[in-house]
C-alpha positions in Angstrom: -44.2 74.7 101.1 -48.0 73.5 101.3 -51.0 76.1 101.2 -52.7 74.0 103.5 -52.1 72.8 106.9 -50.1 69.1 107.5 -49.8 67.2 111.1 -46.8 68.9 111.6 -46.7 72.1 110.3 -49.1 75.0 109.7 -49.5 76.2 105.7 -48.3 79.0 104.0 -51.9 80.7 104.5 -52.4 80.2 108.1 -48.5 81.6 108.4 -49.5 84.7 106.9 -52.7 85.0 108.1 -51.2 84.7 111.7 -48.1 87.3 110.5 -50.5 90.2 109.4 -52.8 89.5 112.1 -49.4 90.7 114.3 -48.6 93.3 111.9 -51.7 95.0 111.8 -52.1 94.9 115.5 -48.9 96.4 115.7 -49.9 99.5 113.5 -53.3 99.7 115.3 -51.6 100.6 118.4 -48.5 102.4 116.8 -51.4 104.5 115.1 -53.7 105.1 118.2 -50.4 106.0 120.4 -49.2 108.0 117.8 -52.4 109.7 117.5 -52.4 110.7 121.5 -48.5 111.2 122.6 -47.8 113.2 119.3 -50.4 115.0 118.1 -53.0 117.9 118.8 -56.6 117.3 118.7 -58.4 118.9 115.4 -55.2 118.7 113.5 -54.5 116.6 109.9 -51.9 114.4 111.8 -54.5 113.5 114.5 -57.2 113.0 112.0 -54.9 110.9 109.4 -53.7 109.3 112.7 -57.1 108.4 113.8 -58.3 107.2 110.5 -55.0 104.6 110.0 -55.9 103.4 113.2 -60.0 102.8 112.0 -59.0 101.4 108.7 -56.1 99.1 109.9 -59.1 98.0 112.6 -61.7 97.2 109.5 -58.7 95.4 107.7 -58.3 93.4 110.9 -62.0 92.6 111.1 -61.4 91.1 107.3 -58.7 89.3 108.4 -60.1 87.5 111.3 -62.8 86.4 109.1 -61.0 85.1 106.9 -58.6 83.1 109.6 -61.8 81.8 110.9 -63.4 80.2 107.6 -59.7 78.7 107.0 -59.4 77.6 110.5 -62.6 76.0 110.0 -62.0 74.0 106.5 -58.5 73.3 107.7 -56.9 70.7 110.0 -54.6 72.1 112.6 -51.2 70.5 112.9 -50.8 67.4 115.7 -50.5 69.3 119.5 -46.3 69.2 120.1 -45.6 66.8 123.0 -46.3 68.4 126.5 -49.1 67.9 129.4 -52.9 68.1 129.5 -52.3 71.7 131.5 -50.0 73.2 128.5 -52.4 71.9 126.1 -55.4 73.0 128.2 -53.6 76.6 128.7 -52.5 76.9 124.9 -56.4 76.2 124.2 -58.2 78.8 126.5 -54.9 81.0 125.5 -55.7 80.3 121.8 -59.7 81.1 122.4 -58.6 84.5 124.2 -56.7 85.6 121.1 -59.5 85.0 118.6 -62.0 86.5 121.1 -60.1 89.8 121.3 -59.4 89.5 117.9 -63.1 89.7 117.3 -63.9 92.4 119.8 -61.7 94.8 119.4 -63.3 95.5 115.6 -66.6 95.7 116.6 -66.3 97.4 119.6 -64.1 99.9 117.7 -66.4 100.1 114.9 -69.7 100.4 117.4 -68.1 103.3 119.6 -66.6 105.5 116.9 -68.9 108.8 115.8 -67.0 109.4 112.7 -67.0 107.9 109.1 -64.2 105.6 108.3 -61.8 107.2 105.4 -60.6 103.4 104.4 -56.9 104.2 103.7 -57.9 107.4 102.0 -59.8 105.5 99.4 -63.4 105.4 99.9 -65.9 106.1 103.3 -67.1 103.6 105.4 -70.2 104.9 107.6 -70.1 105.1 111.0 -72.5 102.5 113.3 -73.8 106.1 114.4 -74.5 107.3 110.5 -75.9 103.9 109.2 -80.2 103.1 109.3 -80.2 100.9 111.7 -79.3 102.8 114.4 -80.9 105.6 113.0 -84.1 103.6 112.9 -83.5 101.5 116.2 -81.4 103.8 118.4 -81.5 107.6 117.9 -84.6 108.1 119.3 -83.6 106.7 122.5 -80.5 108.2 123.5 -77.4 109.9 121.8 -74.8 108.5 120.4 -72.5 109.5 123.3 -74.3 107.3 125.5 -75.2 104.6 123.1 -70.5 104.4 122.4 -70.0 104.9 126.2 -70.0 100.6 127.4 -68.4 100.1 124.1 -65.6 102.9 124.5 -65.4 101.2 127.9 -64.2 98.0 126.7 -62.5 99.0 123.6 -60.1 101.7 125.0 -60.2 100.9 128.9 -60.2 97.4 129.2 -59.2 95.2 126.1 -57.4 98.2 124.4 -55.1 99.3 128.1 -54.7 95.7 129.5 -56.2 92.4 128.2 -54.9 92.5 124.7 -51.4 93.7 126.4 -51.5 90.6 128.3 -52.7 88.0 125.6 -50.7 89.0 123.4 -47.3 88.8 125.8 -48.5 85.8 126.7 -48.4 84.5 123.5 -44.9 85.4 122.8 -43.9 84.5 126.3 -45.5 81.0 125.3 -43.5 81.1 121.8 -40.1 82.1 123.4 -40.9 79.1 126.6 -41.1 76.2 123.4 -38.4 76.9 121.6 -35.9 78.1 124.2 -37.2 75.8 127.1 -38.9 72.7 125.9 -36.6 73.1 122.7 -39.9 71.6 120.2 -41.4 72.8 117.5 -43.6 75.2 118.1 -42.5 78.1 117.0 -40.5 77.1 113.6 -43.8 75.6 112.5 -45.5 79.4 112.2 -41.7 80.5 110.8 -40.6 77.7 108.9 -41.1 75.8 106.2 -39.6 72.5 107.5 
């Protein structure tokens, strides 16, 4: 199996780039839902709740960067056969993903008022604790309203619904090549031939 990208198929590394990507999605809102269907507030399962869900949201943040730099010094395979719409939709679809996948991280990080315990290993300040917005924010308004637009879009918007939707999509998109169009869309992010 190549590392790197071919015409036809993706590489090993953008496979499991892409596959943790879903993963760690999947924990963040396993963790968060957790957190507020099975917990009480102020307890060690909320707060070890809460911090999996802000340190599997940093390790996304790493992630993403590092599917962008590949992305960028990597060809992507040849476009499967199909019309200027699919290709147009897969596009804008493709776009959407990488644009929550940016986002959500810093709109997390931005509207969250406590330190980050990554995986119980070492703290990662707050936006609220750090000098810059000590130096550039504090004296203008609390933290509560400086978190409030991104809280907004975070948990109300991207976090309830648009992410939800992309991210069906997506599979719905998956599921419609290989069961409908019958091409190879899918087996080249699950195969190696």
């Amino acid at each position: 199996m190549n590392l790197r990208n071919t015409s036809e198929n993706y590489g090993s590394i953008a496979k499991w780039l892409h596959w943790i990507t879903a993963i760690l999605f999947l924990g963040s809102y396993v963790s968060v839902y957790y957190r507020h269907w099975f917990t009480e507030a102020k307890t060690p399962a909320n707060w070890t709740a809460l911090q999996l869900h802000l340190s599997i949201g940093t390790t996304i943040a790493v992630i993403v960067v590092l599917r962008i730099l590949w992305k960028l010094s990597n060809r992507s395979p040849d476009p499967v056969p199909g019309s200027r719409l699919e290709h147009l939709a897969a596009k804008i679809g493709h776009l959407a993903l990488y644009a929550i996948m940016i986002i959500m991280p810093i709109t997390g990080y931005l509207g969250t008022s406590v330190d980050i315990e990554y995986f119980f290993m070492f703290d990662i300040p707050s936006f609220k604790n750090t000098d810059y917005f000590i130096l550039n924010f504090s004296d203008k308004m609390t933290f509560k309203e400086f978190e409030k637009p991104f809280d907004l879009v975070h948990k109300e918007i991207m976090g309830a619904w648009v992410v939800w939707i992309l991210i069906l999509g997506h599979i719905s998109a998956a599921l419609y090549h290989q069961f409908v169009k019958k091409d190879r869309t899918l087996k080249r992010m699950t195969t190696s031939t």
